[in-house]
Biopython code that builds the backbone (N, CA, C, O; Angstrom):
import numpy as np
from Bio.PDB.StructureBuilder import StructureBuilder

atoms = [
    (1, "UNK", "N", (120.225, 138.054, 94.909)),
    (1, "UNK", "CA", (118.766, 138.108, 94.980)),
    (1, "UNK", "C", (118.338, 138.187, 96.436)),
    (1, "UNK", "O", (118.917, 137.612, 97.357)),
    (2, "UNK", "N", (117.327, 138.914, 96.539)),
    (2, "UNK", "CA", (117.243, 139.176, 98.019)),
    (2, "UNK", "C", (116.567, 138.608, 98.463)),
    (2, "UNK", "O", (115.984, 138.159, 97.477)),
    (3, "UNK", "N", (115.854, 137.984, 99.715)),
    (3, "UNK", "CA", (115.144, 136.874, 100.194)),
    (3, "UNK", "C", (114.003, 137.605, 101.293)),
    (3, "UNK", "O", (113.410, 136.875, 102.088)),
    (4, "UNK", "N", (113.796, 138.814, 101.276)),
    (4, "UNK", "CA", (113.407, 139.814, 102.351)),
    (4, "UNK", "C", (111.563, 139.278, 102.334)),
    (4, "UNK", "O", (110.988, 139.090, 103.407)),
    (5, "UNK", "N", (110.892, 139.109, 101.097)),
    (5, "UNK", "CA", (109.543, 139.275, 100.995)),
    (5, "UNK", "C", (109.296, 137.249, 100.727)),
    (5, "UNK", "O", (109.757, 136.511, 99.856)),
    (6, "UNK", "N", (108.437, 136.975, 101.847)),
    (6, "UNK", "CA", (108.111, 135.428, 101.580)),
    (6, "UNK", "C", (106.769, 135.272, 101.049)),
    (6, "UNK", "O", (106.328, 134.127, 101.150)),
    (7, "UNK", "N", (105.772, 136.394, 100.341)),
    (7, "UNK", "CA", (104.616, 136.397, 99.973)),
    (7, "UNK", "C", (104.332, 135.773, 98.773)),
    (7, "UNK", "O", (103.131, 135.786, 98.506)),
    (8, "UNK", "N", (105.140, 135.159, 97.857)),
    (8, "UNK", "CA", (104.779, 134.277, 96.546)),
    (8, "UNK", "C", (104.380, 133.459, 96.732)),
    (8, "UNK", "O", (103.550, 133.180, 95.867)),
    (9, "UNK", "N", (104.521, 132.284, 97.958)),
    (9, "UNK", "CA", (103.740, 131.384, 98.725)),
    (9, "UNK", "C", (102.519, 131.025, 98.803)),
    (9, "UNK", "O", (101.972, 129.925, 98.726)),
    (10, "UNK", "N", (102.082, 132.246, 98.993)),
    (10, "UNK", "CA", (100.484, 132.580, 99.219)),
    (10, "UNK", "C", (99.637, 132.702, 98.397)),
    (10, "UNK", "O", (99.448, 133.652, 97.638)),
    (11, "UNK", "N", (98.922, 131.485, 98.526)),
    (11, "UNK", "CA", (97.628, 131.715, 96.844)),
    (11, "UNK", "C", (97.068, 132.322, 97.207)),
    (11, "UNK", "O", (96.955, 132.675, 98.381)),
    (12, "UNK", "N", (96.280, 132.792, 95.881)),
    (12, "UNK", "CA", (95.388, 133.498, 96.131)),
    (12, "UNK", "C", (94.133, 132.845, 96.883)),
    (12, "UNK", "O", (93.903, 131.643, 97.023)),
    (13, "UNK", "N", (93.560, 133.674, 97.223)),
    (13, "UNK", "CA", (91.829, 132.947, 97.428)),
    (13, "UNK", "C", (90.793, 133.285, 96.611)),
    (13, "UNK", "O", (90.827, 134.440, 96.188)),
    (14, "UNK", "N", (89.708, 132.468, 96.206)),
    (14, "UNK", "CA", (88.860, 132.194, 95.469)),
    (14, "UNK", "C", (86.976, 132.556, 95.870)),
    (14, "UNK", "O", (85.923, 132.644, 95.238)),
    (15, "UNK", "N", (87.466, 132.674, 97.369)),
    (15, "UNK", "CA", (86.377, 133.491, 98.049)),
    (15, "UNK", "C", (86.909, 134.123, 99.638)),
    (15, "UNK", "O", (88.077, 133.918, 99.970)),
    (16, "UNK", "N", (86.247, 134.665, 100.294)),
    (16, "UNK", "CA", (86.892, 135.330, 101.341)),
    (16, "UNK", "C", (85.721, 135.297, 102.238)),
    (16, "UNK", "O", (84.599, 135.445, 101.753)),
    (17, "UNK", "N", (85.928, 135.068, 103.842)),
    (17, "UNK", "CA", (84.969, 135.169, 105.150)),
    (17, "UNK", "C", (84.974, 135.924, 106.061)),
    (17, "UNK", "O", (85.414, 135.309, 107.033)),
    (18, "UNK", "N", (84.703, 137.061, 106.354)),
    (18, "UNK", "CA", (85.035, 137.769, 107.573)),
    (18, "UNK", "C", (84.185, 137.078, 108.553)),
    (18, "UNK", "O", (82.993, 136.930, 108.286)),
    (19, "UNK", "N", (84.692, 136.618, 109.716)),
    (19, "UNK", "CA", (84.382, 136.254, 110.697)),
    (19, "UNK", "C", (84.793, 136.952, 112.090)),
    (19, "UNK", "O", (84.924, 136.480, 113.219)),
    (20, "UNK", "N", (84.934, 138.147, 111.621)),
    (20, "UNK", "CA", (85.954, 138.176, 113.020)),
    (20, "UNK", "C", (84.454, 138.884, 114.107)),
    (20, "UNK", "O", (83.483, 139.552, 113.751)),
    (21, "UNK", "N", (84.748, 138.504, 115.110)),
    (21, "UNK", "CA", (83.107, 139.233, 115.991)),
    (21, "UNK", "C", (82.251, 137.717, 116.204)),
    (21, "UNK", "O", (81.287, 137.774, 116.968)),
    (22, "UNK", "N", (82.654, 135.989, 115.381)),
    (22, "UNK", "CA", (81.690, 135.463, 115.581)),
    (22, "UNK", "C", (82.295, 134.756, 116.728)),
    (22, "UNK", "O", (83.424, 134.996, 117.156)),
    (23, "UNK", "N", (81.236, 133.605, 117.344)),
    (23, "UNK", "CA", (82.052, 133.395, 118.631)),
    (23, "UNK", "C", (82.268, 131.480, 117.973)),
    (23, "UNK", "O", (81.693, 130.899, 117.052)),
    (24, "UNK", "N", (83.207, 131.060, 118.833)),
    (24, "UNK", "CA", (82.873, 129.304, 118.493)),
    (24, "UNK", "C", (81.196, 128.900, 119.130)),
    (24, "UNK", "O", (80.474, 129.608, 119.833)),
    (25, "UNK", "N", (80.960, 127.655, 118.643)),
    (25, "UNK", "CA", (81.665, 126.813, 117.188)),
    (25, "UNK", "C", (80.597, 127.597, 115.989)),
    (25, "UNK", "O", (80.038, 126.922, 115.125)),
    (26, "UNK", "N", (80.452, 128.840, 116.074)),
    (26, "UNK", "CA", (79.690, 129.476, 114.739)),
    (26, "UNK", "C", (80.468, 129.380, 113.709)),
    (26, "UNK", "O", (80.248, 128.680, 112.720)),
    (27, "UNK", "N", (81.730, 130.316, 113.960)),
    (27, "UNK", "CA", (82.635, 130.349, 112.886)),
    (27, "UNK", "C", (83.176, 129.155, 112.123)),
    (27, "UNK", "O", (83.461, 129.342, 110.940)),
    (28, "UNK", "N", (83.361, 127.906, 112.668)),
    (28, "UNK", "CA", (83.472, 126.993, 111.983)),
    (28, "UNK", "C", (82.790, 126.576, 111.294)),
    (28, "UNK", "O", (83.227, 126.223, 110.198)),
    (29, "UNK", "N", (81.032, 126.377, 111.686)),
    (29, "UNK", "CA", (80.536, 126.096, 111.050)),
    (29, "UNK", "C", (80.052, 126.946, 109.951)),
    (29, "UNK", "O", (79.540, 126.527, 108.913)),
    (30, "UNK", "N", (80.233, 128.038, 110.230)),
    (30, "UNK", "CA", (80.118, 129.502, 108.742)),
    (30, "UNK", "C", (81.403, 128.688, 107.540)),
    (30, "UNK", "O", (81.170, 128.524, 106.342)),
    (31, "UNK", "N", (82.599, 128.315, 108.175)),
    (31, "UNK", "CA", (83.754, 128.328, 107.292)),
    (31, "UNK", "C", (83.302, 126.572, 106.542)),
    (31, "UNK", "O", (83.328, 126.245, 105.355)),
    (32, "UNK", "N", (82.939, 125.774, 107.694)),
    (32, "UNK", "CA", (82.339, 124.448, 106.703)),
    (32, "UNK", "C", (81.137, 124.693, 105.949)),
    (32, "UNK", "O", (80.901, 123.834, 105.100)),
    (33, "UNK", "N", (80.319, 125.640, 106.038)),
    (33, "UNK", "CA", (78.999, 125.601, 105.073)),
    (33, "UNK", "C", (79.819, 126.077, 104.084)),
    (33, "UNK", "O", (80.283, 125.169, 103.394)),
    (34, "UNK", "N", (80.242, 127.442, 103.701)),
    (34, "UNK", "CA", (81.100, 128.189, 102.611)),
    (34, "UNK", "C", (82.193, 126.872, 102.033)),
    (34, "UNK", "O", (82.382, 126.922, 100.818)),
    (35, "UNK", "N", (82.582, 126.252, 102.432)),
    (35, "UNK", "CA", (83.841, 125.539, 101.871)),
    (35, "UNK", "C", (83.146, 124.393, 101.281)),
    (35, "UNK", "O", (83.724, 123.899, 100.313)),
    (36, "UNK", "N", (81.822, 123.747, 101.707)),
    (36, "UNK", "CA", (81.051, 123.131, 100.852)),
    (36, "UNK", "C", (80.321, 123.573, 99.178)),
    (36, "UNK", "O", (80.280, 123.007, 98.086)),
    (37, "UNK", "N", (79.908, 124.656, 99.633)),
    (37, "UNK", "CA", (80.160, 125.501, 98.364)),
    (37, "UNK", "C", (80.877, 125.537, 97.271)),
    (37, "UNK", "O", (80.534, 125.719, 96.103)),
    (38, "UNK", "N", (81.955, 125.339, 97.770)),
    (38, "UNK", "CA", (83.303, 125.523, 96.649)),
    (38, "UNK", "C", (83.722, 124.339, 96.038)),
    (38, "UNK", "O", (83.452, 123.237, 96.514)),
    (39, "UNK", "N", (84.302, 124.484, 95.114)),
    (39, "UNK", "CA", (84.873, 122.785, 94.006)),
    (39, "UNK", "C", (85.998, 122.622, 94.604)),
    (39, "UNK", "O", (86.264, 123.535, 95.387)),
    (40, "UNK", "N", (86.794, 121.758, 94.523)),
    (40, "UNK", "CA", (88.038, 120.703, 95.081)),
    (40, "UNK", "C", (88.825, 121.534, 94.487)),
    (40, "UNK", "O", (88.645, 121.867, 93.316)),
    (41, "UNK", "N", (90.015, 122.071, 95.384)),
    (41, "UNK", "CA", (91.126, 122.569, 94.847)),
    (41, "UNK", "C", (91.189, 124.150, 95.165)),
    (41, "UNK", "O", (92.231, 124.786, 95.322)),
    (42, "UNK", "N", (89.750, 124.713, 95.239)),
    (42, "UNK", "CA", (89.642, 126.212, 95.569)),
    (42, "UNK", "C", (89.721, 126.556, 96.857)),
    (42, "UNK", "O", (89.250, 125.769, 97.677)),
    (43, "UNK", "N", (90.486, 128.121, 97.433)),
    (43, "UNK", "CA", (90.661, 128.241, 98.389)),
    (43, "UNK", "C", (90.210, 129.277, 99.054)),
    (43, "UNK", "O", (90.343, 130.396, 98.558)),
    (44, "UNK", "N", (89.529, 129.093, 100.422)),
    (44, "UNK", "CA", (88.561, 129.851, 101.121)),
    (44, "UNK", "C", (89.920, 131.224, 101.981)),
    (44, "UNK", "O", (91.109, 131.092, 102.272)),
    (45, "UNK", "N", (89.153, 132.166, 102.090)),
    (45, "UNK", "CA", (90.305, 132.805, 103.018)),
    (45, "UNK", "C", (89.643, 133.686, 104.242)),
    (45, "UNK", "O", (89.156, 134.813, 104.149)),
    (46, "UNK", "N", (89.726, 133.097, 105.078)),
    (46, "UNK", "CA", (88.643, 133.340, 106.817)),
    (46, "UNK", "C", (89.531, 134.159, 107.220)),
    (46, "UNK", "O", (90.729, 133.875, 107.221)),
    (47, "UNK", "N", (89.037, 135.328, 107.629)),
    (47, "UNK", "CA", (89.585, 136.089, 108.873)),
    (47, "UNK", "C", (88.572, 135.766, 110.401)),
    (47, "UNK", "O", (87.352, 135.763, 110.563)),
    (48, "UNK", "N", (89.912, 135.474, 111.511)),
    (48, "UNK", "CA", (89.192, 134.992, 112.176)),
    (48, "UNK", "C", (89.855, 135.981, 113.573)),
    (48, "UNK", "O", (90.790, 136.716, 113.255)),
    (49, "UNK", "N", (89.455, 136.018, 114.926)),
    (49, "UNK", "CA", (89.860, 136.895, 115.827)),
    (49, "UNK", "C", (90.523, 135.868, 116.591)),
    (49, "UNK", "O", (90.193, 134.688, 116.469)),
    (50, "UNK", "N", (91.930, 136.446, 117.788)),
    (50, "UNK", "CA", (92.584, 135.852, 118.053)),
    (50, "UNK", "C", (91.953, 135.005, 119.405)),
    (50, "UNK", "O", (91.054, 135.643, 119.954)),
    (51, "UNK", "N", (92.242, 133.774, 119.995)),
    (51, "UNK", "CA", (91.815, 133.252, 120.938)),
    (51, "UNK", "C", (91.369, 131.693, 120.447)),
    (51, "UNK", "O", (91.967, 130.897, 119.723)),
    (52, "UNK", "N", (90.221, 131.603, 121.062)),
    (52, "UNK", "CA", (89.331, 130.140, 120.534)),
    (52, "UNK", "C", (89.402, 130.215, 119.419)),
    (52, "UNK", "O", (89.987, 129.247, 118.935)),
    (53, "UNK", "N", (88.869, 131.384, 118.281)),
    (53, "UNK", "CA", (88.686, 131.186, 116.851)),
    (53, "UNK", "C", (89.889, 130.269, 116.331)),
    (53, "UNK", "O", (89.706, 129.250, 115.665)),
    (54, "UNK", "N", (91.497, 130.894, 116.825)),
    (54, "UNK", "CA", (92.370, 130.713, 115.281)),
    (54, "UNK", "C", (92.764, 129.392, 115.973)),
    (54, "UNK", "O", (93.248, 128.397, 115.433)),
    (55, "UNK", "N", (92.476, 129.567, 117.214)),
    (55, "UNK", "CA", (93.132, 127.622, 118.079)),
    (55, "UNK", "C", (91.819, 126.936, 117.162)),
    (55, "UNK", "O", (92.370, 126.301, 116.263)),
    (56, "UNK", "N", (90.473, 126.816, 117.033)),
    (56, "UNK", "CA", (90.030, 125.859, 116.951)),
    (56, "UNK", "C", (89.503, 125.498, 115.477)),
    (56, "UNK", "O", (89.200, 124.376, 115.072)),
    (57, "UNK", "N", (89.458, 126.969, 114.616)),
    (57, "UNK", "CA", (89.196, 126.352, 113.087)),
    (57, "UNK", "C", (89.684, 125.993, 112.375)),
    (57, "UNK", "O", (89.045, 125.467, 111.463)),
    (58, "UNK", "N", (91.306, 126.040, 112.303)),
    (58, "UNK", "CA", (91.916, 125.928, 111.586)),
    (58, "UNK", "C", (92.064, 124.438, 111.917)),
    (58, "UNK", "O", (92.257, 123.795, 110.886)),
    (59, "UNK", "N", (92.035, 123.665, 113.051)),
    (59, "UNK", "CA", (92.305, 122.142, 113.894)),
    (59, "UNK", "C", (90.984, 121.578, 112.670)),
    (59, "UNK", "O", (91.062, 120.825, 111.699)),
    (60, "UNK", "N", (89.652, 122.458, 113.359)),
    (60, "UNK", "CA", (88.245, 121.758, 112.895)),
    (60, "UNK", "C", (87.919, 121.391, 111.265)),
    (60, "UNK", "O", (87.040, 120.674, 110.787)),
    (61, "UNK", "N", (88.928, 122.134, 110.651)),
    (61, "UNK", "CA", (88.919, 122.253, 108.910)),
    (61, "UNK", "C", (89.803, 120.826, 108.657)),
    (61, "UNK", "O", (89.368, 119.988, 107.866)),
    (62, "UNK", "N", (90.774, 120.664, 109.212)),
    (62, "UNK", "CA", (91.817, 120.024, 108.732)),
    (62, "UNK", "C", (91.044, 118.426, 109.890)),
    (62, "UNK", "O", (91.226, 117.291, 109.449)),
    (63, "UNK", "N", (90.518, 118.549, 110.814)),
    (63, "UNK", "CA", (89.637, 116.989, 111.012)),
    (63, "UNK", "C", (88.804, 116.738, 110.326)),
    (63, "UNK", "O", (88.402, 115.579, 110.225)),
    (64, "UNK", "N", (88.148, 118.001, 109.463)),
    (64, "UNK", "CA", (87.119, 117.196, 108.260)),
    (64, "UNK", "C", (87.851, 117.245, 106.707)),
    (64, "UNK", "O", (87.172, 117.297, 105.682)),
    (65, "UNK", "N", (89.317, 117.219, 106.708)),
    (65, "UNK", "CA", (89.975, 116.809, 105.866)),
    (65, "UNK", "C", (90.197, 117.936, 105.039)),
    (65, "UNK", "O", (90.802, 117.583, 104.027)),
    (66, "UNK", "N", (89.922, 119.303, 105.061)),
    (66, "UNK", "CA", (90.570, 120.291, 104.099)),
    (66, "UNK", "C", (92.173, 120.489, 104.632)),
    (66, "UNK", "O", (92.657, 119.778, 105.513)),
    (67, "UNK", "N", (92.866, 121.516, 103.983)),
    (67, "UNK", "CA", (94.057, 121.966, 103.966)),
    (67, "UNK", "C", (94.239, 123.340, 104.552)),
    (67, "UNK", "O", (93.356, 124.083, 104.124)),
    (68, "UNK", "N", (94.861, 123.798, 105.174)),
    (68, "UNK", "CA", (95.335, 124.529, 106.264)),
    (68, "UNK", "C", (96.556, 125.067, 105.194)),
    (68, "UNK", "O", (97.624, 124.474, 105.342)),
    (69, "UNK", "N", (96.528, 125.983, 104.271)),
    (69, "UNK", "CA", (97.475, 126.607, 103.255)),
    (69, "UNK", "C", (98.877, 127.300, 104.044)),
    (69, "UNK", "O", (100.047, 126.950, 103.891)),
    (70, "UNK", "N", (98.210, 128.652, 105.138)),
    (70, "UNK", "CA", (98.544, 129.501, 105.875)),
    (70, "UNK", "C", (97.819, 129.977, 106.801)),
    (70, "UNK", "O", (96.599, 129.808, 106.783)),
    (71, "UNK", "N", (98.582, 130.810, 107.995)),
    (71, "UNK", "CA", (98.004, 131.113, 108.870)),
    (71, "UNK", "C", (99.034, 132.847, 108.947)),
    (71, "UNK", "O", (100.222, 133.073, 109.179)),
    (72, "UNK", "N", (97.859, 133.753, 108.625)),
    (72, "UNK", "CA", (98.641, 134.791, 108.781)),
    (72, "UNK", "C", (98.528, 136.052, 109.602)),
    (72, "UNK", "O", (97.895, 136.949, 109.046)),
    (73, "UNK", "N", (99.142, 136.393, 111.151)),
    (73, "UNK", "CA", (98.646, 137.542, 111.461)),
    (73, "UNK", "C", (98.384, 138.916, 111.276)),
    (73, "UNK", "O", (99.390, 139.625, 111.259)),
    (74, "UNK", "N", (97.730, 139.254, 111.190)),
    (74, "UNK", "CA", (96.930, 140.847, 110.869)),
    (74, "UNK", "C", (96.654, 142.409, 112.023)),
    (74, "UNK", "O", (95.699, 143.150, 111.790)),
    (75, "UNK", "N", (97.227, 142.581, 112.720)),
    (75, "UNK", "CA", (96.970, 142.776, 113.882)),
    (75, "UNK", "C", (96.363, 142.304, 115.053)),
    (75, "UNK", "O", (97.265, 141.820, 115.737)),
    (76, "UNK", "N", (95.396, 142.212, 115.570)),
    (76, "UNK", "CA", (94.734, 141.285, 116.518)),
    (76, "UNK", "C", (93.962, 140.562, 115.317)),
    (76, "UNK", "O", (92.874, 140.316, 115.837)),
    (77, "UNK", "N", (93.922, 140.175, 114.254)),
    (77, "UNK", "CA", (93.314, 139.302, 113.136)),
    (77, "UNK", "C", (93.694, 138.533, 112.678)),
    (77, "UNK", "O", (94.798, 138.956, 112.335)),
    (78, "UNK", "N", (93.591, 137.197, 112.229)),
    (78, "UNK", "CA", (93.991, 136.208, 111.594)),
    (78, "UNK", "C", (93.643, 135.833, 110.369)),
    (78, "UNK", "O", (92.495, 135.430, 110.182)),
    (79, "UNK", "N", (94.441, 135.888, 109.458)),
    (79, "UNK", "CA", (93.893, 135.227, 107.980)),
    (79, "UNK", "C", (94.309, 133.828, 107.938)),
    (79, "UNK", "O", (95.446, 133.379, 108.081)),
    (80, "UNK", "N", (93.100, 133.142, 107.697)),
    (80, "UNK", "CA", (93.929, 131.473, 107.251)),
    (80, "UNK", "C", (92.971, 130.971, 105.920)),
    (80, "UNK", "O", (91.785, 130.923, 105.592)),
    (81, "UNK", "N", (94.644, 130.555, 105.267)),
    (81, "UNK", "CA", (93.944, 130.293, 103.961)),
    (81, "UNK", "C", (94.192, 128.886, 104.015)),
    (81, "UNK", "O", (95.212, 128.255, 104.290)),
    (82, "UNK", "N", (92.321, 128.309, 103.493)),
    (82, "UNK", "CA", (92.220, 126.380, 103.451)),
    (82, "UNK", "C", (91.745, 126.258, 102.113)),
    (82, "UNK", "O", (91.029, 127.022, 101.466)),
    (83, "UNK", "N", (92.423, 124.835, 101.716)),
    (83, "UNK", "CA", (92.351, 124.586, 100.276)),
    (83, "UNK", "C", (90.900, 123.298, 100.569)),
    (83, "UNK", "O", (90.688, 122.501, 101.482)),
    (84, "UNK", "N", (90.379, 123.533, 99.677)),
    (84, "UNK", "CA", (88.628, 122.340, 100.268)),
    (84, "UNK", "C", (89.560, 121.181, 99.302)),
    (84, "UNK", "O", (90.397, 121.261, 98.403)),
    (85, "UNK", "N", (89.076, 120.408, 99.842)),
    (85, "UNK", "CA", (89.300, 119.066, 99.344)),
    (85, "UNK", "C", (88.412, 118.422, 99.423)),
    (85, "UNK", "O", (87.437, 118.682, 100.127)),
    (86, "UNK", "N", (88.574, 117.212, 98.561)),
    (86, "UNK", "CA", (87.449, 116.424, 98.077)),
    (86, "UNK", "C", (86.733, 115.772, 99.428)),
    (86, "UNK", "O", (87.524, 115.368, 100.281)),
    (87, "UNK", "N", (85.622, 115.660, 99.648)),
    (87, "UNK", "CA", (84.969, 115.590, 100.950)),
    (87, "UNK", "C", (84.661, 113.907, 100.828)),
    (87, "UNK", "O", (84.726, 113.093, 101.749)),
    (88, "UNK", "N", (84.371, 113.695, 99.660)),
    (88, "UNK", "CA", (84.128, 111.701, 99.817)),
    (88, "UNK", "C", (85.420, 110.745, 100.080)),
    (88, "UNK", "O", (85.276, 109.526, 100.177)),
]
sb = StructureBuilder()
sb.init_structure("model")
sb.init_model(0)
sb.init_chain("A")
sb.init_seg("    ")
for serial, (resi, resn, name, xyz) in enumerate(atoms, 1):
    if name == "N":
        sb.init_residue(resn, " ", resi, " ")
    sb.init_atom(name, np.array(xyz, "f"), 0.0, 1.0, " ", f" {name:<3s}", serial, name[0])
structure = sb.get_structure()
């Protein structure tokens, strides 16, 4: 069996953010309003641009307690998929 493709890993997502073009701390707070939105367990999937964005949202999600699934590069783009978790 061959081990070549590691993409089964990867849930799906349940909604999707293009962010790429916003600057900090917008994008975070675009990705915490949207992830409030969503029920416990569902997963957001942000594209974000490389630099401040993918250093600081993926940190800023996971200090207000969501899940950090993956982090995947895209050319100069970043997909990161966060699972929301229960916020109380």
């Amino acid at each position: 069996m061959s081990d070549n493709h590691e993409q089964p890993t990867a849930p799906t997502s349940d909604a999707e953010l293009d962010l790429r073009g916003v600057i900090c701390p917008y994008n975070f707070v675009k990705t915490k309003l949207k992830l409030e939105t969503m029920r416990e367990g569902q997963v957001l999937s942000v594209l974000l641009d490389d630099g401040d964005p993918i250093r600081n949202v993926p940190r800023s999600v996971e200090n207000e307690g969501h899940t950090v699934l993956a982090q995947e590069r895209i050319d100069q783009t970043y997909r990161v998929l966060i699972r929301r978790e229960d916020s109380d």
